[in-house]
C-alpha positions in Angstrom: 85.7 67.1 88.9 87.4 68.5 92.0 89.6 71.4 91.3 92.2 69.8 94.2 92.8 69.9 97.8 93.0 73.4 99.3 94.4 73.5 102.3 92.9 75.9 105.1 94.6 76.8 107.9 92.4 77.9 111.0 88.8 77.3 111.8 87.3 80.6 113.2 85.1 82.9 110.9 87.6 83.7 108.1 88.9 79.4 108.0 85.1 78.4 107.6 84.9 81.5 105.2 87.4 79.9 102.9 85.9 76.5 103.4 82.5 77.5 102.1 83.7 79.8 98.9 86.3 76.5 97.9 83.5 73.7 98.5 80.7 76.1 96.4 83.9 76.4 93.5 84.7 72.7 93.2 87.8 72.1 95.7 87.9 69.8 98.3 88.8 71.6 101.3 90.4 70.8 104.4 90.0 73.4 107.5 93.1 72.7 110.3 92.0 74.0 113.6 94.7 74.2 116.5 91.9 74.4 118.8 89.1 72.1 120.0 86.1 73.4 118.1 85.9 75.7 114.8 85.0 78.5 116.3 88.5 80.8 116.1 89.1 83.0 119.0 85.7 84.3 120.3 85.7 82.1 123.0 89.1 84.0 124.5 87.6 87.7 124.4 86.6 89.9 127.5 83.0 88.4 128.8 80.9 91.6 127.8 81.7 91.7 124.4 78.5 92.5 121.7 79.1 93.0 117.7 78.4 96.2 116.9 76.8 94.7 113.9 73.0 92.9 114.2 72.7 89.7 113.3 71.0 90.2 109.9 74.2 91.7 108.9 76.5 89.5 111.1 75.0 86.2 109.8 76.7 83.9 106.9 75.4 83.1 103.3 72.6 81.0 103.8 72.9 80.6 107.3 70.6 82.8 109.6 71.9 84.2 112.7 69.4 82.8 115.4 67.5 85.4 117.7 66.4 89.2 116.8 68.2 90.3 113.0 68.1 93.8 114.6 70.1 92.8 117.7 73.4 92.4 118.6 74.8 89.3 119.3 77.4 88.8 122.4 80.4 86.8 122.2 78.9 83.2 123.2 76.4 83.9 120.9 78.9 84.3 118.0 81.0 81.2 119.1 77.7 79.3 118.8 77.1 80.4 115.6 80.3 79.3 114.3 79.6 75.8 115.1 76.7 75.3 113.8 77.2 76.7 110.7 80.8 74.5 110.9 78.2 71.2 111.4 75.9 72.8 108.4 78.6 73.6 106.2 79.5 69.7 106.0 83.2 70.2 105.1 86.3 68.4 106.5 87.1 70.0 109.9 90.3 68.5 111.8 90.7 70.4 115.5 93.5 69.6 118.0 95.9 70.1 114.1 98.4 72.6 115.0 100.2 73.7 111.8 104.0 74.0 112.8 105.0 74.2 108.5 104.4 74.9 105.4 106.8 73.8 102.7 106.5 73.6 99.1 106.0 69.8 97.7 106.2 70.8 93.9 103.3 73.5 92.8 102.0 72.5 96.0 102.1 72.7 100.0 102.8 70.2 102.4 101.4 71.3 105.5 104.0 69.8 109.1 101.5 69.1 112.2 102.4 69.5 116.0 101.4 65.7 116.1 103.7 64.3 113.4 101.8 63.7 110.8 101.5 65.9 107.4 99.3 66.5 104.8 99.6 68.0 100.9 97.5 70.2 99.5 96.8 72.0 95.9 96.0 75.3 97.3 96.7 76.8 101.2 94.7 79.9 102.6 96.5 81.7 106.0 93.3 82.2 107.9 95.0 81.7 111.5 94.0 84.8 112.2 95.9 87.4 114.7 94.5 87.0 118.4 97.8 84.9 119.5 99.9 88.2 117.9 98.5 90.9 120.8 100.5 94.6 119.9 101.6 96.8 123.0 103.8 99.4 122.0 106.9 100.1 123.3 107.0 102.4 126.4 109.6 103.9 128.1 110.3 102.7 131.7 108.0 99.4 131.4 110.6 96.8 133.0 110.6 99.2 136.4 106.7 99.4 136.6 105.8 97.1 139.8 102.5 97.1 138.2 100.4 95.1 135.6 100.8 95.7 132.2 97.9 92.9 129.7 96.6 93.1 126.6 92.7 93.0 125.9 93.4 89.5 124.7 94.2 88.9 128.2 91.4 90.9 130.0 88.3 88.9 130.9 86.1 91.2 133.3 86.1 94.1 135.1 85.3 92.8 138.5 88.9 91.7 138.6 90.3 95.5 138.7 87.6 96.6 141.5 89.2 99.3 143.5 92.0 99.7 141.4 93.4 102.5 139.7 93.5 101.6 136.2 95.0 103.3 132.1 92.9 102.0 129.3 95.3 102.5 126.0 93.6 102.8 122.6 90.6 104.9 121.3 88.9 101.9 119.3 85.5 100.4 120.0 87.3 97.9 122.4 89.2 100.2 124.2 86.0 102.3 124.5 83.9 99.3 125.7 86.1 98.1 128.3 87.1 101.5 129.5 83.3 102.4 129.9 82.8 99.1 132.1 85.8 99.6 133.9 84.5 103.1 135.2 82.0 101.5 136.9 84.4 99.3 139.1 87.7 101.1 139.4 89.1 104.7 139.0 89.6 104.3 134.7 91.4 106.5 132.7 91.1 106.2 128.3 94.6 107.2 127.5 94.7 108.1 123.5 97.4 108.8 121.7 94.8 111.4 119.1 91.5 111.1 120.4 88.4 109.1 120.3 86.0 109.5 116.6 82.4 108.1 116.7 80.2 107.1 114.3 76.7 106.8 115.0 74.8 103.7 115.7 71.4 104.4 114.3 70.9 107.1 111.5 67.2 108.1 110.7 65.9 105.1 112.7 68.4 102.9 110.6 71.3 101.0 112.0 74.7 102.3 110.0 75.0 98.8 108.7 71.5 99.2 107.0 73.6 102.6 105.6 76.7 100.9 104.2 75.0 98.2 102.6 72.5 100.6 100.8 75.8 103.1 100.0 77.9 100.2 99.2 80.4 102.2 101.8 81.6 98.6 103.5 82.9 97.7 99.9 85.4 100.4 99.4 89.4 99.7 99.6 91.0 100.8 101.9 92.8 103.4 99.7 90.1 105.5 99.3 88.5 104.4 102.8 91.8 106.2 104.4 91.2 109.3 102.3 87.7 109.9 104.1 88.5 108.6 107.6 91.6 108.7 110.0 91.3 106.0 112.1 88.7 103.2 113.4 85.6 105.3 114.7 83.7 103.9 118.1 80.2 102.9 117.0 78.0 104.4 119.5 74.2 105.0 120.3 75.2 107.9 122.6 76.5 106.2 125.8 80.0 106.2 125.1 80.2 109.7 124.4 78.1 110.9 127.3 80.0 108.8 129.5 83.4 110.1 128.5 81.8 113.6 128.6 81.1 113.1 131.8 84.7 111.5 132.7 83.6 108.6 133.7 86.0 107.5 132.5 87.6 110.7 131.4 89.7 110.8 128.8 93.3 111.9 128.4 96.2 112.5 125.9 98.5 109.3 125.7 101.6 109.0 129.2 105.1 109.4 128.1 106.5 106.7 130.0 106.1 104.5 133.0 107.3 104.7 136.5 107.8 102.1 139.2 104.4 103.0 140.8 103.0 104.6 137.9 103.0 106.7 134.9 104.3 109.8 133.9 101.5 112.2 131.8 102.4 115.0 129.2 103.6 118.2 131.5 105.6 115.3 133.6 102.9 115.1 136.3 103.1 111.6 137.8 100.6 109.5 138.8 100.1 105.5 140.6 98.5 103.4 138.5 97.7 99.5 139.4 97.1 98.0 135.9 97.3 99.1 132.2 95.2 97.5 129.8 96.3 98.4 126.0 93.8 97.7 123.7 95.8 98.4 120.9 95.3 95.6 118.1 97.1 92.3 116.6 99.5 91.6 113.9 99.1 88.9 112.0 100.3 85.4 113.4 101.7 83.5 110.7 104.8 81.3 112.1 104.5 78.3 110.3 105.1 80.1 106.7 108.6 81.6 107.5 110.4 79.0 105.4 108.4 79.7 102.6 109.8 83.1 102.5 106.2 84.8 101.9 106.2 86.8 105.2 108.1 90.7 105.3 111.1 91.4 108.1 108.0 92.5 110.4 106.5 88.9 109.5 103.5 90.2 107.6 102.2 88.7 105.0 103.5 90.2 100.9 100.0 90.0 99.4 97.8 91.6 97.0 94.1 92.1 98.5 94.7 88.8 100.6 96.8 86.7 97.3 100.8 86.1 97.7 103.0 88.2 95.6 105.4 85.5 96.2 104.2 82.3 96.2 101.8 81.1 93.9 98.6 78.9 95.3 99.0 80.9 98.3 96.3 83.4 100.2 95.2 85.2 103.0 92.1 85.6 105.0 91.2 87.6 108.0 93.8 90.5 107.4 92.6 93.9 108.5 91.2 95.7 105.6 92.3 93.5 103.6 89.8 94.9 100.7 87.6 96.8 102.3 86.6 98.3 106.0 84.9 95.2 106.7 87.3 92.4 105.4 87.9 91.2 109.0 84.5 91.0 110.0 81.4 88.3 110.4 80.1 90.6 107.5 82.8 90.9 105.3 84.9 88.1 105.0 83.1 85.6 102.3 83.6 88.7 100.0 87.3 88.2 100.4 87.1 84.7 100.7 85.7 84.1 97.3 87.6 86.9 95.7 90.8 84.8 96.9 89.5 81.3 96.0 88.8 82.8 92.7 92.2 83.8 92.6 94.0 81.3 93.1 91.7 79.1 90.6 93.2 81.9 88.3 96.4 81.2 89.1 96.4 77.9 89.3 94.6 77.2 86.3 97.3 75.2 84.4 98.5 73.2 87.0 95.6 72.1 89.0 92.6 69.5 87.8 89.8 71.0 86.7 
């Protein structure tokens, strides 16, 4: 007997996540998809973009990643991926259904659509995801600056910025990536606010994947993850390092502010720059549960490792470490998602059927 309808809001890796740990638990889920396809936000990233995980670790329960297990899949490959295992998965997938609410209806959720209609549900997992939420800091001088100012959300390639002058923000394995390709085009510059921490690629002829599986490392929360790391390391074979080593692109302490023509370093020196690219992270994008009153003054979500504090039959997917260093990853996210299915089964326990 079904457990109930749980409601699953967004279709990328964490929505199809929550689909698969609800259908193997008994719940009848439906996945809302704003987009055309199930396949989240990998088609919108930067066209070079390659996991730094191989596909035997990338790959879903049961479902093989196609192609060498020891090789890293690009972005199209990923986005592939994703809808095939949406056509194997064989759950309900509705794209083109923008969520525009959530209300309660009873112990429930009735879930508002951009086109009108509306559906209830038992259970609702957040699993929209952050790409539409891009973060740029706040800089001084940035309504003068006659130049361009994106997101990597925004950046596609670097053929685009050819002769250009250009300030790569951020000292993560994106920022890293398109900084390094960049070089290669226009005159790039990493800007970091600390400073860039690697962690190898390959240790004794095994990738570091093969290493936190055996350690159980990718597992640990991030309370004690934070007391053994400060900040998100660049995975790296040796490239990136030798290529910032050699300044190309060379790397420099974070500018104080923005001029019209430029930017102004640490020791005031000023500088032109044509573009800035800040590859500096999302927040979450959750618009559609402010009613509900389950969202912080920052509009985060209030959760325990991904379950509402506030609202019961409520959860999260797809947060950034979430539980663990990999929670937001091909890799990691059906731990979470059955850890919150489980959950709300828990909670739920005396009011749904089952």
């Amino acid at each position: 007997m079904s457990r109930g309808r749980l409601l699953i809001v967004g279709g990328g890796q964490s929505g199809l996540a929550a689909a698969r740990a609800g259908r193997d638990r008994g719940w009848e889920p439906v996945v809302l998809e704003a987009g055309d396809e199930p396949v989240g936000s990998w088609p919108r990233y930067y066209d070079s973009l390659r996991l730094f995980s191989p596909r035997r670790y990338s790959a879903f329960p049961g479902h093989p990643f196609p192609g060498d297990p020891d090789g890293y899949p690009g972005r199209d490959e990923v986005a592939d991926y994703l809808r095939s295992y949406a056509e194997w998965l064989g759950v309900e997938v509705r794209t083109g259904a923008r969520v525009t609410e959530v209300a309660a209806d009873g112990p429930g959720f009735a879930v508002d659509l951009a086109d009108g209609s509306r559906l209830v549900g038992d259970a609702l997992i957040a699993a929209s995801g952050s790409f539409a939420s891009p973060y740029v800091p706040t800089i001084p001088g940035r309504e003068a600056f006659r130049g361009r100012v994106l997101h990597v959300a925004d950046y596609r390639s670097p053929e685009e910025f050819a002769g250009q002058r250009v300030v790569v923000v951020g000292a993560g394995n994106s920022a890293v990536q398109i900084a390094h390709e960049l070089a290669d085009h226009a005159q790039a510059s990493l800007a970091v606010r600390d400073r860039v921490r690697y962690a190898p690629q390959v240790i004794a002829g095994r990738d570091l994947h093969w290493w936190l599986r055996l350690t159980r490392a990718d597992l640990l929360p991030p309370s004690v993850l934070n007391r053994i790391i400060t900040g998100t390391p660049v995975i790296d074979a040796g490239k990136y390092r030798a290529a910032l080593e050699a300044a190309h692109p060379d790397e420099r302490p974070m500018f104080a502010e923005y001029v019209p023509d430029g930017v102004v370093w640490p020791g005031g020196s000023r500088e032109r720059v044509d573009s800035v690219v800040f590859a500096t992270g999302y927040r979450p994008h959750l618009p559609y549960l402010r009613s509900l009153g389950v969202l912080d003054e920052s509009g985060a979500p209030r959760h325990d490792r991904g379950v509402s504090t506030v609202r019961p039959g409520l959860a999260f997917l797809g947060l950034e470490f979430q539980r663990s260093f990999s929670s937001n990853t091909l890799r990691g996210v059906h731990r979470d998602a059955g850890y919150v299915v489980d959950a709300l089964a828990r909670q739920l326990r005396g009011v749904v059927v089952g």
